[in-house]
C-alpha positions in Angstrom: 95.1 40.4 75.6 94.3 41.3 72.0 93.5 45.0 71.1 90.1 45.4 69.8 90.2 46.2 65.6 89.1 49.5 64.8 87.5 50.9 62.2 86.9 54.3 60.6 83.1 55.7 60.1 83.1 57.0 56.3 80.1 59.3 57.7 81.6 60.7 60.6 85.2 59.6 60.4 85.4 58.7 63.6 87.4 55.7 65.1 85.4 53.0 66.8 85.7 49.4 67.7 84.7 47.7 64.4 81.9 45.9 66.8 80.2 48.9 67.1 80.2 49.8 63.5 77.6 48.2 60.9 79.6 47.1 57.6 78.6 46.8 54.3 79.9 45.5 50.9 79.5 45.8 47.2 79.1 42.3 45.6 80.6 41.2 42.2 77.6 42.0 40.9 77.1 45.4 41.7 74.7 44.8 44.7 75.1 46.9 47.8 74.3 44.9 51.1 74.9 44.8 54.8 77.2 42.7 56.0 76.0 42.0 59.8 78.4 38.6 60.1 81.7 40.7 58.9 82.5 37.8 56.7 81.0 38.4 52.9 83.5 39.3 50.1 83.6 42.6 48.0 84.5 46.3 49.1 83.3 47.3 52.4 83.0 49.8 54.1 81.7 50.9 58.0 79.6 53.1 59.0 78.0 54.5 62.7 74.8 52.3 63.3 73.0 56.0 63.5 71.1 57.7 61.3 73.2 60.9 60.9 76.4 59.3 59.7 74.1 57.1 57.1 72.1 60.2 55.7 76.0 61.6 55.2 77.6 58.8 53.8 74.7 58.3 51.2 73.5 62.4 50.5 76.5 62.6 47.8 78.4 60.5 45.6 80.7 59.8 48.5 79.6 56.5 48.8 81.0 55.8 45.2 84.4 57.0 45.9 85.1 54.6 49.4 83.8 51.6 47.2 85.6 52.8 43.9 82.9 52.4 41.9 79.7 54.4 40.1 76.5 53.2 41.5 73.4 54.9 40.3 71.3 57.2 42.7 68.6 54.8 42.7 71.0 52.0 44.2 72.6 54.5 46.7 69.0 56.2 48.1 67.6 52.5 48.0 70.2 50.9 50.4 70.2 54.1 52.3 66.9 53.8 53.1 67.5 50.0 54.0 70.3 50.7 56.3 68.2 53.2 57.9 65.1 50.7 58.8 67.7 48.1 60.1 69.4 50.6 62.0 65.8 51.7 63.8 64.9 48.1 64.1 68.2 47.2 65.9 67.4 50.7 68.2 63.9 49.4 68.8 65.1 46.0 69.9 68.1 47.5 72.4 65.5 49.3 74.1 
């Protein structure tokens, strides 16, 4: 049987399967997005699908140094806030 892959939350730093984790990437152009397949290309990163580790992965320039790059604060608070309303709509659903 395969072992599950495991990922590190840049929020938290936990370990966890990399199932459980919500992924994102920085395109060529510059564009943060989610990545909910696991499958785009760019620098990703993984994060806990709560609403803590999000608010601490984006609250400094943090997020810049994981994806090696210098994203403005409007980018950064923008997809923060868009990670947040798909993590509350996935919450929503589950329940």
């Amino acid at each position: 049987m395969a072992a599950l892959p495991v990922r590190t939350c840049i929020g938290c730093r936990g370990k966890f399967p990399k199932k459980d984790l919500l992924r994102f990437v920085q395109a060529a152009t510059g564009k943060l997005q989610a990545d909910l397949t696991g499958k785009l290309p760019g620098r990703g990163a993984y994060v806990c699908q709560s609403q803590v580790c999000i608010n601490v992965t984006f609250k400094s320039q943090k997020i810049n140094a994981h994806l090696r790059s210098n994203l403005s604060n409007q980018v950064v608070d923008s997809f923060k806030q868009e990670l947040l309303s798909l993590v509350s709509h996935r919450n929503v659903k589950e329940v």
